[in-house]
C-alpha positions as a LaTeX table, in Angstrom:
\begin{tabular}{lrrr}
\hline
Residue & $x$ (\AA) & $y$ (\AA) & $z$ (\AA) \\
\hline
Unk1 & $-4.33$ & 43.71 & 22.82 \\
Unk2 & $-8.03$ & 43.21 & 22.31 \\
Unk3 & $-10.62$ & 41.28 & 20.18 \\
Unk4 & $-11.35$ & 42.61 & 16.79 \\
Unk5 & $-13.63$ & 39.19 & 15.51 \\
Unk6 & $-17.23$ & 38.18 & 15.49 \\
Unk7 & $-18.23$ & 35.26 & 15.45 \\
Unk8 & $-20.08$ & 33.71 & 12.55 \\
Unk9 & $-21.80$ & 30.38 & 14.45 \\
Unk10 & $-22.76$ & 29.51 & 17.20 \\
Unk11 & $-23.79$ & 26.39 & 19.34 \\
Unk12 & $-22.79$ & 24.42 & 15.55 \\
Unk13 & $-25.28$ & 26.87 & 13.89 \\
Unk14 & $-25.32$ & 30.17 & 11.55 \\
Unk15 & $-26.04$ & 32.80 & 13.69 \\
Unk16 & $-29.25$ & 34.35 & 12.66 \\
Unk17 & $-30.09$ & 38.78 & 13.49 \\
Unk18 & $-33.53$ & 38.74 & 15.14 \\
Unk19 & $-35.45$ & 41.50 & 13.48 \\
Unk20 & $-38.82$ & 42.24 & 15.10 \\
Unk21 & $-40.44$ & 43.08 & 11.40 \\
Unk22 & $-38.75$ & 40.12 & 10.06 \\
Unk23 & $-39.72$ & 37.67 & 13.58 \\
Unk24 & $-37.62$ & 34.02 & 13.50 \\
Unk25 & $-36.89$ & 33.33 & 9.73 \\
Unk26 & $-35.28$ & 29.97 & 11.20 \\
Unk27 & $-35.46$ & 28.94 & 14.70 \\
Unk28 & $-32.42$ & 25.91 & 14.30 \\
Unk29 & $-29.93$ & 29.41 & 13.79 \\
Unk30 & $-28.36$ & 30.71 & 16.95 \\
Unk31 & $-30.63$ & 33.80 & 17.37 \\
Unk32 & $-28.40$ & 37.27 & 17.62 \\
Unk33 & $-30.34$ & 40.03 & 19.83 \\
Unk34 & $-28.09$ & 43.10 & 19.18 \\
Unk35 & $-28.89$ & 46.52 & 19.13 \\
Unk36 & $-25.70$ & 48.16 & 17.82 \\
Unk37 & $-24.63$ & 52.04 & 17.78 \\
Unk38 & $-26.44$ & 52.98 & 15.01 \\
Unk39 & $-29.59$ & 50.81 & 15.75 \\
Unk40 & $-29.70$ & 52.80 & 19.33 \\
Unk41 & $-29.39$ & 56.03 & 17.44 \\
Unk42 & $-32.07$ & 55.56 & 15.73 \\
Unk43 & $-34.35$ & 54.79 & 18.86 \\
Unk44 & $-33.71$ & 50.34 & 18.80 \\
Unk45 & $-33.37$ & 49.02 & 22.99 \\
Unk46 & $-32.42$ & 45.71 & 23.80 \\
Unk47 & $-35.05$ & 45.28 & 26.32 \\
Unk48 & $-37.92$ & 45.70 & 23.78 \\
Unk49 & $-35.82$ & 43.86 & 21.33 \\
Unk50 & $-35.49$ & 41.04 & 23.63 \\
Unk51 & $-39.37$ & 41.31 & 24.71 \\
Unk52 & $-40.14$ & 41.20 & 20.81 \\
Unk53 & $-38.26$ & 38.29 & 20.13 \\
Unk54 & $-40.10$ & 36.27 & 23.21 \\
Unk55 & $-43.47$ & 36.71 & 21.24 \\
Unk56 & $-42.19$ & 35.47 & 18.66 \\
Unk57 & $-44.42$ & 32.27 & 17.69 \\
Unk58 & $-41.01$ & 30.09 & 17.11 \\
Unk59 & $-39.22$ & 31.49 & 20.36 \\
Unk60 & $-39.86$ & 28.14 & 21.99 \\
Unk61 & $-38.08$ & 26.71 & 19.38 \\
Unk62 & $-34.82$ & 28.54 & 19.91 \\
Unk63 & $-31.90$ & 26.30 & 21.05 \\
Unk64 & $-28.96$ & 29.01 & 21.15 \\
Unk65 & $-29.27$ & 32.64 & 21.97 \\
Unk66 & $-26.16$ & 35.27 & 21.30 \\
Unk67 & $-26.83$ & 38.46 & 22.85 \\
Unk68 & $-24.58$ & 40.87 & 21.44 \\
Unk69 & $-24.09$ & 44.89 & 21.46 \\
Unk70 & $-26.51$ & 46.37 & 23.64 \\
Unk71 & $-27.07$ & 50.45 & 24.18 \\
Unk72 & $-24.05$ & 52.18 & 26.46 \\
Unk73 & $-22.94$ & 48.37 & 27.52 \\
Unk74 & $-19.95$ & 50.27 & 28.74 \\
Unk75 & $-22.25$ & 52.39 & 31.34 \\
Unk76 & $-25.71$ & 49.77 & 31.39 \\
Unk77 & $-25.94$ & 46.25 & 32.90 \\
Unk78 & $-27.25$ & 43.56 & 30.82 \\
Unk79 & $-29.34$ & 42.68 & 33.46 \\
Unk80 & $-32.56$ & 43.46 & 32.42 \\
Unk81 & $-32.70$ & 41.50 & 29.84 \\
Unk82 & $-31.32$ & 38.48 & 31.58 \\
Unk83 & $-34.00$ & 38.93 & 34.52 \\
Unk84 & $-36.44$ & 39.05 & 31.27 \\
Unk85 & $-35.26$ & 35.82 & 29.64 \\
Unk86 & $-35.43$ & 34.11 & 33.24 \\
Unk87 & $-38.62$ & 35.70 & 33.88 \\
Unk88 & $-39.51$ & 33.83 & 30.31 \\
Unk89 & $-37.88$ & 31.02 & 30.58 \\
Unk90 & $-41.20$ & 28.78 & 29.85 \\
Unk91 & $-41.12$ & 30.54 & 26.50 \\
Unk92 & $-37.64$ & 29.13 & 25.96 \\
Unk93 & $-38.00$ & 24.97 & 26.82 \\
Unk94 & $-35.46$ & 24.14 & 24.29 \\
Unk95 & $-32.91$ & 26.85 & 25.05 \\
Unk96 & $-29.27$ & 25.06 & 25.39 \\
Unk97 & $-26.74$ & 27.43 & 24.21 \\
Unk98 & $-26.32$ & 31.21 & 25.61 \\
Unk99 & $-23.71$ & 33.86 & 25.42 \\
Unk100 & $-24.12$ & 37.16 & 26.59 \\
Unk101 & $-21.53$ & 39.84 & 25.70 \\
Unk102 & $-20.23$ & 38.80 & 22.20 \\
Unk103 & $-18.96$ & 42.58 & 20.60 \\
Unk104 & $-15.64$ & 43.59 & 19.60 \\
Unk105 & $-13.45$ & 46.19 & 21.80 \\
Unk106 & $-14.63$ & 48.69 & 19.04 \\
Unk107 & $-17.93$ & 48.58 & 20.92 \\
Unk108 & $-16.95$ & 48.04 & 23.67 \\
Unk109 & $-13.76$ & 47.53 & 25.58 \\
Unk110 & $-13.98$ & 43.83 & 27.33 \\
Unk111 & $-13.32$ & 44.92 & 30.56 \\
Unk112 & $-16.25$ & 47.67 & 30.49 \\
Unk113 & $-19.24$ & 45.39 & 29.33 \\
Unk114 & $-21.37$ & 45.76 & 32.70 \\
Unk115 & $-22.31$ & 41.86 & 33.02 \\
Unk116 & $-25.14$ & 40.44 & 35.29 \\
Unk117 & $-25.90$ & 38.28 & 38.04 \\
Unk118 & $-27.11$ & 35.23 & 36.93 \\
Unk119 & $-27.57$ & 33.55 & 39.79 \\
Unk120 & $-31.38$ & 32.43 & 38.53 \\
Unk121 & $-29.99$ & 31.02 & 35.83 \\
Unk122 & $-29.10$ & 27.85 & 36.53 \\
Unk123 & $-32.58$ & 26.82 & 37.59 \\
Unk124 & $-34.50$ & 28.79 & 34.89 \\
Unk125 & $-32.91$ & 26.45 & 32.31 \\
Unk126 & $-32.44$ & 23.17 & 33.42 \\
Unk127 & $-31.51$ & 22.12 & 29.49 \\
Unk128 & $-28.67$ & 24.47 & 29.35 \\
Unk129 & $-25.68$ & 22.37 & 28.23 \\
Unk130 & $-23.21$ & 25.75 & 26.80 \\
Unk131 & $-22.54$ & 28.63 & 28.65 \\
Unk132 & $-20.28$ & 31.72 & 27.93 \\
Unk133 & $-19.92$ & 35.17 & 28.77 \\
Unk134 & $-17.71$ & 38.16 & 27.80 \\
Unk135 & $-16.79$ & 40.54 & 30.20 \\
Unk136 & $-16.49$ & 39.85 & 34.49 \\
Unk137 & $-17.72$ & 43.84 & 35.36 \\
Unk138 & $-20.63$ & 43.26 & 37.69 \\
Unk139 & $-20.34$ & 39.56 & 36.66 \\
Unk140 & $-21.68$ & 37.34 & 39.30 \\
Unk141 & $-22.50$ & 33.68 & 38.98 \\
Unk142 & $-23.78$ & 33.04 & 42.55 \\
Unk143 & $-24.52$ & 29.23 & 43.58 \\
Unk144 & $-23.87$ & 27.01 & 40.14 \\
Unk145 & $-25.76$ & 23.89 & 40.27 \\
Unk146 & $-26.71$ & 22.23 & 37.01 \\
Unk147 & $-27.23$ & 19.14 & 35.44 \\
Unk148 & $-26.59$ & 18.94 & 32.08 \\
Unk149 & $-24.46$ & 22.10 & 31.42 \\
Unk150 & $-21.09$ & 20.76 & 29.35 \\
Unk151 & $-19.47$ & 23.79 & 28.61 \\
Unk152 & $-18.43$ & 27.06 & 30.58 \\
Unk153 & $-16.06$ & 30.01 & 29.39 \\
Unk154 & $-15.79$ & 32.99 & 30.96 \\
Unk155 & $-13.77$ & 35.97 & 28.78 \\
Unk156 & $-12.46$ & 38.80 & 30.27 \\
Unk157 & $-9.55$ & 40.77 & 30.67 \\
Unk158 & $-9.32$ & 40.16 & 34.67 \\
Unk159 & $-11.48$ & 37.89 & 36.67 \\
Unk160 & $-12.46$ & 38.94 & 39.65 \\
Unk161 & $-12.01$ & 36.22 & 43.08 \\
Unk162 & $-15.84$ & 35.78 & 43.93 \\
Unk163 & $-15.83$ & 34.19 & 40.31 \\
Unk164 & $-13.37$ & 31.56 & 40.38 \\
Unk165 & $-14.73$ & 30.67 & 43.96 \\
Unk166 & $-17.87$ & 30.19 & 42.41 \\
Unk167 & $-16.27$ & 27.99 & 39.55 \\
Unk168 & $-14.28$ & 26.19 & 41.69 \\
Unk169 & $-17.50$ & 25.75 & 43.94 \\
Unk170 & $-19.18$ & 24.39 & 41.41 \\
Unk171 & $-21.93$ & 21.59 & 41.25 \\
Unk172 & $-21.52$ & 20.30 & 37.58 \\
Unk173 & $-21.13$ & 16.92 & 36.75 \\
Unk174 & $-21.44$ & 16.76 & 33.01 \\
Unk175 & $-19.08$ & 19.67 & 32.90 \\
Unk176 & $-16.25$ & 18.92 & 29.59 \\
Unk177 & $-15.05$ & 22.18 & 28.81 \\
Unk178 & $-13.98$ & 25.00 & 31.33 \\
Unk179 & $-12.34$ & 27.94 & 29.84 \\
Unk180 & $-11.94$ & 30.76 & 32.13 \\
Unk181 & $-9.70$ & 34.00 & 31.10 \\
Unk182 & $-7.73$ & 35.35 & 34.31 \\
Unk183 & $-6.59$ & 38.12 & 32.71 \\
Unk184 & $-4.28$ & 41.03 & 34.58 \\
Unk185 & $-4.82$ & 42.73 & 37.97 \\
Unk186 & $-4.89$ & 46.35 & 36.53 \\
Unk187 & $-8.26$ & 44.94 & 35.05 \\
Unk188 & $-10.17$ & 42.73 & 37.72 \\
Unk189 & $-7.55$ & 39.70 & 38.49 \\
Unk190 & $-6.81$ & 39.53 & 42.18 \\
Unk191 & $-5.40$ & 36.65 & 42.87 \\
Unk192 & $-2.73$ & 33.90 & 42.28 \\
Unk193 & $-2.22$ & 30.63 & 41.79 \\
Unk194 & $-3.38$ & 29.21 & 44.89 \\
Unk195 & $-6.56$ & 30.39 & 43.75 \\
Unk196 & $-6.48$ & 27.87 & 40.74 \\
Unk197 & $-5.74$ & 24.83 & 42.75 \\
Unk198 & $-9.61$ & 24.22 & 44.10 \\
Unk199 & $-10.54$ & 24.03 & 40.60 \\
Unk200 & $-8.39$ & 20.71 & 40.10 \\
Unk201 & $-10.26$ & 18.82 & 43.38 \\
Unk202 & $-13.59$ & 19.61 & 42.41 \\
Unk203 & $-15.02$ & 16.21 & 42.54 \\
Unk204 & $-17.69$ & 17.02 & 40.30 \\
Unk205 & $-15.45$ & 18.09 & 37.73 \\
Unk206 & $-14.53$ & 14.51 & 36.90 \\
Unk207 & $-15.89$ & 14.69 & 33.04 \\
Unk208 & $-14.31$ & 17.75 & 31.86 \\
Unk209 & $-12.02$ & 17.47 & 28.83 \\
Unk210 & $-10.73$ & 21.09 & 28.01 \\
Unk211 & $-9.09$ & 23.26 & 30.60 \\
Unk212 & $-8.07$ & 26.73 & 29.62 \\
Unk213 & $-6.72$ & 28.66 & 32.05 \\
Unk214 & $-5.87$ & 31.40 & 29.10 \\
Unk215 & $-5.07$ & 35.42 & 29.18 \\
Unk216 & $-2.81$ & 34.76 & 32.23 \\
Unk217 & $-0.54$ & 37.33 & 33.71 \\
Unk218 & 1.07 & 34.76 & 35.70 \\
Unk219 & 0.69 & 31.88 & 33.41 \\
Unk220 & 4.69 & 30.48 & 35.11 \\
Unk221 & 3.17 & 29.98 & 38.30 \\
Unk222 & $-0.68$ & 28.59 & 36.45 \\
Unk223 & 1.40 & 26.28 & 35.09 \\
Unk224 & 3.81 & 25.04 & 37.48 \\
Unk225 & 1.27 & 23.96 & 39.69 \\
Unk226 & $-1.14$ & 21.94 & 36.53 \\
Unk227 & 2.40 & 20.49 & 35.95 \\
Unk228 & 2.45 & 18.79 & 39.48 \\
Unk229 & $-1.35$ & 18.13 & 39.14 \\
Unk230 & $-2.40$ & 14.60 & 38.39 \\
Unk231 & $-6.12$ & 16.26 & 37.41 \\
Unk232 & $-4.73$ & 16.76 & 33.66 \\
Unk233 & $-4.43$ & 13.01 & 33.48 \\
Unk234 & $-8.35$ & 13.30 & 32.39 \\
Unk235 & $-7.81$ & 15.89 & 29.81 \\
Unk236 & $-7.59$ & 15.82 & 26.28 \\
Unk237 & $-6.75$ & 19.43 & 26.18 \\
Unk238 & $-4.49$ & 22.14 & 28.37 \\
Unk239 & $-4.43$ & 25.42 & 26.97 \\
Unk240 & $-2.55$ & 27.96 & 28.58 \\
Unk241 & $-2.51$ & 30.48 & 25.61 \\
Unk242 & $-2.77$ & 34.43 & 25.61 \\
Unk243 & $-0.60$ & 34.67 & 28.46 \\
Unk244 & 2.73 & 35.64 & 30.09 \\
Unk245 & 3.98 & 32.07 & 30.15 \\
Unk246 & 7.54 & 31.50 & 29.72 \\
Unk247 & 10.66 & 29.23 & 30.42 \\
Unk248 & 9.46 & 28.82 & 33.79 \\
Unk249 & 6.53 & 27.66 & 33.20 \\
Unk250 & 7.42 & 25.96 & 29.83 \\
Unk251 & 10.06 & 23.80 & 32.08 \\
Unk252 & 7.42 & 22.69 & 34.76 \\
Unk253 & 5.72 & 21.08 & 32.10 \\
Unk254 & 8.24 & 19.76 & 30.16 \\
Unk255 & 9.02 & 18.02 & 34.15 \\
Unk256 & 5.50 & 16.79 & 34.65 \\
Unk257 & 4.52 & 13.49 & 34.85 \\
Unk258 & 1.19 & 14.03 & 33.91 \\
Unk259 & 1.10 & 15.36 & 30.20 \\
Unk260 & 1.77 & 12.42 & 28.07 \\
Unk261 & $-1.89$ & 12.30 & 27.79 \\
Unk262 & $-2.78$ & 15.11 & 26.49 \\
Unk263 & $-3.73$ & 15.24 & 22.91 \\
Unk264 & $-2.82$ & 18.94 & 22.53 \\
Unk265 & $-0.99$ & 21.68 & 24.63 \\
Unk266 & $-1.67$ & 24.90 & 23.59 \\
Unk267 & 0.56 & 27.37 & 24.37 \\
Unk268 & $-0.13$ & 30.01 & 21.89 \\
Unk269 & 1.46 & 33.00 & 22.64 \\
Unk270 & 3.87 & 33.08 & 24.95 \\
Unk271 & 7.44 & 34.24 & 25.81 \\
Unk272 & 8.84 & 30.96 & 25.82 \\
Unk273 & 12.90 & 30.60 & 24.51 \\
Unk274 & 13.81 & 28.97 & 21.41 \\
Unk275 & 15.43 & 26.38 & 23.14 \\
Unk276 & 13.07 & 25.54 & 25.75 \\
Unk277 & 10.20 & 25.90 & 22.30 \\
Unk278 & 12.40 & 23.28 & 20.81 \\
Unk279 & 11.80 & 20.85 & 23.80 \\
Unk280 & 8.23 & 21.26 & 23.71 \\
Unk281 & 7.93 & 20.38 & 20.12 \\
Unk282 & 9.51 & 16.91 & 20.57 \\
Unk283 & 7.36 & 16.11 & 23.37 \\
Unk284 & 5.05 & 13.09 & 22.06 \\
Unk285 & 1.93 & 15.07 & 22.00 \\
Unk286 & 0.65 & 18.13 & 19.85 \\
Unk287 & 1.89 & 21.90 & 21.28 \\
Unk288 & 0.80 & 24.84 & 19.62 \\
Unk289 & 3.53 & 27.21 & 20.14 \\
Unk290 & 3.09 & 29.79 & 17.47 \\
Unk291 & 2.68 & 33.49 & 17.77 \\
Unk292 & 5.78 & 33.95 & 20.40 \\
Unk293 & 6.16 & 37.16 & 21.91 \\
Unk294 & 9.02 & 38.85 & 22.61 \\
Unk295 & 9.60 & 40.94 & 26.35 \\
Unk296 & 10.53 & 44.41 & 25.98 \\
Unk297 & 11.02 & 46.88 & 28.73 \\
Unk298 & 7.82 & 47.04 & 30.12 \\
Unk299 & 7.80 & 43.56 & 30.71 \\
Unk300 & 5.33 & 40.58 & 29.70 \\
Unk301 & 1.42 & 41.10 & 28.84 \\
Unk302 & $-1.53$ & 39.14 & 28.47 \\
Unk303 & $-2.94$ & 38.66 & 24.82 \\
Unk304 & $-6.63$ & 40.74 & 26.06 \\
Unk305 & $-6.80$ & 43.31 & 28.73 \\
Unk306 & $-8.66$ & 46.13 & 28.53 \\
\hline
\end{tabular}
C-alpha cells in the first residue's frame, strides 16, 4: 500500500508552482517548490529553486510553503534547503504553514524520502501554527518548543523512537491536532504501545482536538490503552485508521468509558468482524468503518509502508 494523491490546497489555499521566470503570481497561494524528474533532467535543483524563490519581492508575503519532489530525494537530504529557509527566515515573517516531503510513492517511496533535522525550526518561525512532514528517514525534530504551532502530522511508513520521544516531550500549548503515522517495524517503527502512553500526560497537550495515531501495525494494543485513557475525554476526534486494528481493539473501545464524547471515531480500514462493526455503528457517536480489510495468510498490514 502506498500514496498515489497530491494534494491540491494547502493551509485553506490553492497551491501555487513557484517558477523563477514567472516569480510569486500570488503570494495568499500555498507556494509549491518542486523540482520533479524531468525538471532535474533538464538541469532544475531545489537549492537554487528555493534560493530563487527567497528573492522573490513577495516572499515575505508567503504564509504556507509545500516543498515537494526534490532531485534523488530517495539518496539526498532535504536539508539544505531547510538550513536555507532557517538561514532566511527574516525573509519569511508571515510564514505559518510548512510541509516538506509532499510526492507520491511514484517519486519516491515514503519510507526513502531522506528528511532533515529541524531542530532550528522551532525558533526560526515563531508564527508557525501548521506543521507536517512526509517521510521519518533522517527525520529528527530535536527539542520542540513553540508557541503558537496548532497542528503537527508526521507521515511515514515507520516512525522511528527518538521521534515520538520528542512528540511526547513536547512544549506546545496551542497544540489541536496531532497526527503521527507509526507505521510497521520492517520500515522504522520500534516500539509499542508503552511508547504511546507519554503522549496522553503531556500537560501541555491540554488543547489538542484530533489524535491520530494512524498506519498502526499494532493498532489492538494503540487502542486498548486510549480506551482506558481518560485524555480522549478532550477530543473531538480519535482516528485510528490505516491500521491493523481489529476485534481486539474494536472491543476495548466499545468497553471504554471515555468515548461518548467523541464526535467521530475513525476507524477506516481495519480488520474488524461484522459483528463487532455492527456494535460500533450503534454507538451514539459517528465511526467511520468503511474500507474493511480482510486477513489472509500473511497476516494483517498497515494501509502505507514502504
Amino acid at each position: 500500500m502506498t500514496i498515489y494523491y497530491r494534494i491540491e490546497q494547502f493551509n485553506h489555499s490553492p497551491l501555487e508552482r513557484f517558477e523563477p521566470q514567472n516569480g510569486i503570481v500570488n503570494s495568499g497561494a500555498a507556494i509549491l517548490l518542486e523540482v520533479d524528474y524531468e525538471a532535474a533532467e533538464a538541469g532544475s535543483d531545489i537549492l537554487e529553486l528555493t534560493q530563487a524563490f527567497l528573492k522573490d519581492p513577495q516572499v515575505s508575503e508567503v504564509q504556507a510553503i509545500v516543498i515537494g519532489e526534490w532531485n534523488e530525494s530517495f539518496d539526498s537530504s532535504i536539508q539544505p534547503v531547510i538550513d536555507l529557509l532557517i538561514e532566511n527566515a527574516s525573509s519569511l515573517p508571515a510564514l505559518k504553514a510548512l510541509f516538506v516531503g509532499e510526492m507520491t510513492s511514484e517519486a519516491c517511496e515514503i519510507s526513502w524520502i531522506q528528511q532533515a533535522d529541524y531542530s532550528q525550526l522551532w525558533s526560526a518561525f515563531p508564527k508557525l501554527e501548521h506543521f507536517q512532514v512526509r517521510g521519518s528517514d533522517g527525520l529528527e525534530l530535536g527539542e520542540v518548543k513553540h508557541n503558537q504551532l496548532k497542528t503537527l502530522i508526521i507521515e511515514c511508513g515507520g516512525l522511528f523512537g527518538s521521534i515520538l520521544e520528542s512528540v511526547a516531550q513536547s512544549e506546545l500549548p496551542e497544540l489541536q491536532t496531532l497526527e503521527l503515522w507509526l507505521g510497521d517495524d520492517n520500515y522504522g517503527w520500534e516500539g509499542t504501545a508503552d511508547d504511546v502512553k507519554p503522549l496522553l500526560h503531556n500537560p501541555h497537550f491540554s488543547k489538542i482536538k484530533y489524535l491520530g495515531l494512524r498506519n498502526s501495525m499494532i493498532a489492538d494494543d494503540v487502542a486498548t490503552i486510549l480506551a482506558n485513557a481518560a485524555f480522549i475525554e478532550q477530543l473531538e476526534v480519535l482516528d485510528l485508521s490505516m491500521g491493523t486494528l481489529g476485534d481486539v481493539g474494536a472491543q476495548a473501545l466499545l468497553d471504554s468509558n471515555y468515548i461518548s464524547g467523541l464526535k467521530l471515531l475513525d476507524l477506516h480500514y481495519h480488520y474488524v468482524s461484522d459483528e463487532l462493526q455492527a456494535k460500533l455503528k450503534a454507538l451514539p457517536i459517528q465511526v467511520d468503518l468503511s474500507d474493511p480489510q480482510e486477513e489472509d495468510d500473511y497476516g494483517r498490514f498497515v494501509s502505507v509502508s514502504e
